[in-house]
C-alpha positions as CSV (number, residue, x, y, z in Angstrom):
1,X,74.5,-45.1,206.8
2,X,74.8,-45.8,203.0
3,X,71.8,-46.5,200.3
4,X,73.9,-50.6,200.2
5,X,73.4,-50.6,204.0
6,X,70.3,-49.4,204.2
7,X,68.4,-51.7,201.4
8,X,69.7,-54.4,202.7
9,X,68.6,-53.9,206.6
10,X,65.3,-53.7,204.8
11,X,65.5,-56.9,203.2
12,X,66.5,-58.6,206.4
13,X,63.8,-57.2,208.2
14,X,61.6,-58.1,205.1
15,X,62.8,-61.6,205.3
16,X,62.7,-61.7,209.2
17,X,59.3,-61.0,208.9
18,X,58.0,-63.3,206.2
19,X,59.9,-66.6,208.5
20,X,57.6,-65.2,211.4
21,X,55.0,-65.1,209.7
22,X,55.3,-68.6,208.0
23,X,56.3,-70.5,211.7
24,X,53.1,-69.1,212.8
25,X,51.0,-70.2,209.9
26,X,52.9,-73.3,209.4
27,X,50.9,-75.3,212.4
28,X,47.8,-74.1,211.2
29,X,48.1,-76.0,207.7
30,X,49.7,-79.0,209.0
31,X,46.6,-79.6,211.5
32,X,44.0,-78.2,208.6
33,X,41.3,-81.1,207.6
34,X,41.1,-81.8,204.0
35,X,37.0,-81.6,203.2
36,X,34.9,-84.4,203.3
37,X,33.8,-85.4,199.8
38,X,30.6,-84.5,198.9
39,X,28.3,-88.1,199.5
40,X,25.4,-87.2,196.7
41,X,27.6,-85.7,194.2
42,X,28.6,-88.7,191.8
43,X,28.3,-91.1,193.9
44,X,27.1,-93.8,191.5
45,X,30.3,-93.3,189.2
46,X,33.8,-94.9,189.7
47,X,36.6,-92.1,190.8
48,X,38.9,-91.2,188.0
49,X,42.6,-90.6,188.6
50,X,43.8,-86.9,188.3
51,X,45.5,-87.5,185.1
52,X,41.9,-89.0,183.5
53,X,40.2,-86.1,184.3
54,X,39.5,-83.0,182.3
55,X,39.3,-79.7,183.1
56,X,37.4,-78.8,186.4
57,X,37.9,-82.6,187.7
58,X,35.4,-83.3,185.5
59,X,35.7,-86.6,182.2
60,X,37.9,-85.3,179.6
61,X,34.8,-86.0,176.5
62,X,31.5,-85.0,176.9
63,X,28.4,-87.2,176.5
64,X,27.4,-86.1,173.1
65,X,24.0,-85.3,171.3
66,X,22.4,-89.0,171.9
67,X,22.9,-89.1,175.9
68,X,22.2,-85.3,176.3
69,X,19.3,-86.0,174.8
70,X,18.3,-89.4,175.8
71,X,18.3,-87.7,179.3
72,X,15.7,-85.4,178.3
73,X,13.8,-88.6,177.2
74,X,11.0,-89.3,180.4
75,X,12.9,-93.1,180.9
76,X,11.7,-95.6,183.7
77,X,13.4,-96.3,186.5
78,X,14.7,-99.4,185.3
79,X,15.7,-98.4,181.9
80,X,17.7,-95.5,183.7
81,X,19.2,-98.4,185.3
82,X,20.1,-100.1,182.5
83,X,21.0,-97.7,180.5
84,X,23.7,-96.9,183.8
85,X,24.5,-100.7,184.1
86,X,25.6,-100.5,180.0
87,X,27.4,-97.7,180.4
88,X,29.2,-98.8,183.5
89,X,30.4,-101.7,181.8
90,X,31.7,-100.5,178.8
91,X,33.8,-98.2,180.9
92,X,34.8,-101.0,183.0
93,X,35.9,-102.8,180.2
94,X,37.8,-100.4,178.7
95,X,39.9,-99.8,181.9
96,X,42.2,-102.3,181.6
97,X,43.4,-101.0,177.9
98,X,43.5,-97.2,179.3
99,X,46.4,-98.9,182.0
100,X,48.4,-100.9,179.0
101,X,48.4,-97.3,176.9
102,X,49.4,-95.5,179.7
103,X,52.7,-98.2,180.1
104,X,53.2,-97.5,176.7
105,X,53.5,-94.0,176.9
106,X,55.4,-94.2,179.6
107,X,57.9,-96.6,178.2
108,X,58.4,-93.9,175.2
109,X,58.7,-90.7,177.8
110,X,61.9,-92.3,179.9
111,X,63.3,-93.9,176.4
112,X,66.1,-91.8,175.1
113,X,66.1,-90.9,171.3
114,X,69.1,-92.7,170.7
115,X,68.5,-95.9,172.5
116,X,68.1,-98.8,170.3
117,X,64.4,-100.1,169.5
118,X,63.6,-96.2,170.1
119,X,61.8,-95.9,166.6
120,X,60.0,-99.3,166.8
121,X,58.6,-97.9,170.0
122,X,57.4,-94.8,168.5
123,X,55.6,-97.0,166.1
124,X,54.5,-99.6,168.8
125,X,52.7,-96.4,170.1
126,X,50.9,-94.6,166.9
127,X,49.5,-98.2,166.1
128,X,48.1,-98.6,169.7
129,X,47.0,-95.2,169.8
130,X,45.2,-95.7,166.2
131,X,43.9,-99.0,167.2
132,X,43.0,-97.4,170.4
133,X,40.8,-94.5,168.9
134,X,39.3,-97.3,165.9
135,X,38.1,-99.0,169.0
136,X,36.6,-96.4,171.3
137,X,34.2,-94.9,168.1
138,X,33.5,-99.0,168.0
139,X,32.5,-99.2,171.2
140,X,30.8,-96.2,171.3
141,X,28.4,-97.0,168.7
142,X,27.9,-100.5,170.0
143,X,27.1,-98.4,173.4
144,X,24.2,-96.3,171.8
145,X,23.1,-99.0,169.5
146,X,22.5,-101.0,172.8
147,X,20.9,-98.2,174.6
148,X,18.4,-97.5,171.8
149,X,17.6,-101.3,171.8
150,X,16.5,-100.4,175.5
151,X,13.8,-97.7,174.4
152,X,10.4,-97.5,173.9
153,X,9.0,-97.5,170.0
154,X,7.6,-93.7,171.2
155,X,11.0,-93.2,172.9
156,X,12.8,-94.1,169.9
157,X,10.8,-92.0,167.3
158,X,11.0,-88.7,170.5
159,X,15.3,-88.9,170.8
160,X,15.5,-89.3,166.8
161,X,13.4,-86.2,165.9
162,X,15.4,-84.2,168.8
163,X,19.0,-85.8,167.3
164,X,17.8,-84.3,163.6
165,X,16.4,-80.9,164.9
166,X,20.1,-79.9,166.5
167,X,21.3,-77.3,165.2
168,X,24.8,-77.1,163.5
169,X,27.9,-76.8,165.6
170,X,29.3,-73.8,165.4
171,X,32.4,-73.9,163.3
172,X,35.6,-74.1,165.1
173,X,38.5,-70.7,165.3
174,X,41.5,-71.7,162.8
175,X,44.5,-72.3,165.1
176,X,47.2,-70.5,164.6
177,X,50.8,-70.0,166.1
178,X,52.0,-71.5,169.4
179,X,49.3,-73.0,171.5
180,X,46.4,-71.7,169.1
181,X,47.3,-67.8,169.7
């Protein structure tokens, strides 16, 4: 027997074996459960589609100073709720723009370059997107101006001594190359 013969009776057998090994294992994934969601963990906020979700399943922007702190604040059970009810709405609200923006960019991904009304597409897009962004620091300050409406005078003097004793950010890495490397 040749080296050519003998390398590939090896791969056959190497083959052989991983198709016996997969018709074994196959049943056992097609009858495998998916887990049960867990019932306490966020069960007072709406599910996000994958493709709204950040890293880790988790929102794609964090909270910021005011509601990191503001949870630090000792709030009553009501203003919690209110301050949940406000917040809940605004993302509500806001829902059905995140679903005319998606069109959008989906209307510009299956557009060829060379179709016609390709360019006024493009700029159909950067306006929404601009407009889009204008709006969200809008409605984010109309958010926190609400909640702060909702606190105590005693609250309101605690959460704006903690927002002026942050410290600094730390200053971000210049990017450089492909992908920041």
């Amino acid at each position: 027997m040749n080296l050519k013969t003998h390398l590939t009776s090896k791969k056959t057998a190497l083959a052989a074996a991983l198709c016996a090994g997969l018709m074994i294992a196959a049943p056992q994934f097609a009858n495998a459960q998916p887990p049960a969601p867990d019932a306490a963990a966020g069960a007072d906020r709406p599910d996000r589609p994958p493709h709204e979700k950040g890293r880790h399943g988790g929102p794609r922007r964090g909270a910021g100073p005011f509601m990191h702190e503001l949870k630090s604040l000792d709030l009553s059970d009501a203003q919690r709720s209110s301050v949940r009810d406000a917040i809940k709405a605004q993302w509500q609200s806001a829902r059905d723009e995140r679903v005319a923006a998606r069109q959008l960019h989906r209307n510009v991904e299956i557009a060829a370059p060379d179709s016609p009304g390709y360019s006024g597409l493009i700029n159909q897009l950067a306006d929404a997107e601009a407009n889009e962004a204008r709006d969200r620091v809008q409605k984010q300050a109309a958010l926190k101006s609400q909640i702060f409406a909702m606190l105590t005078p005693a609250q309101k003097t605690a959460l704006t001594e903690k927002l002026k004793n942050l410290p600094e950010p730390p200053a971000r890495p210049e990017k450089t190359g492909f992908r920041g490397r």
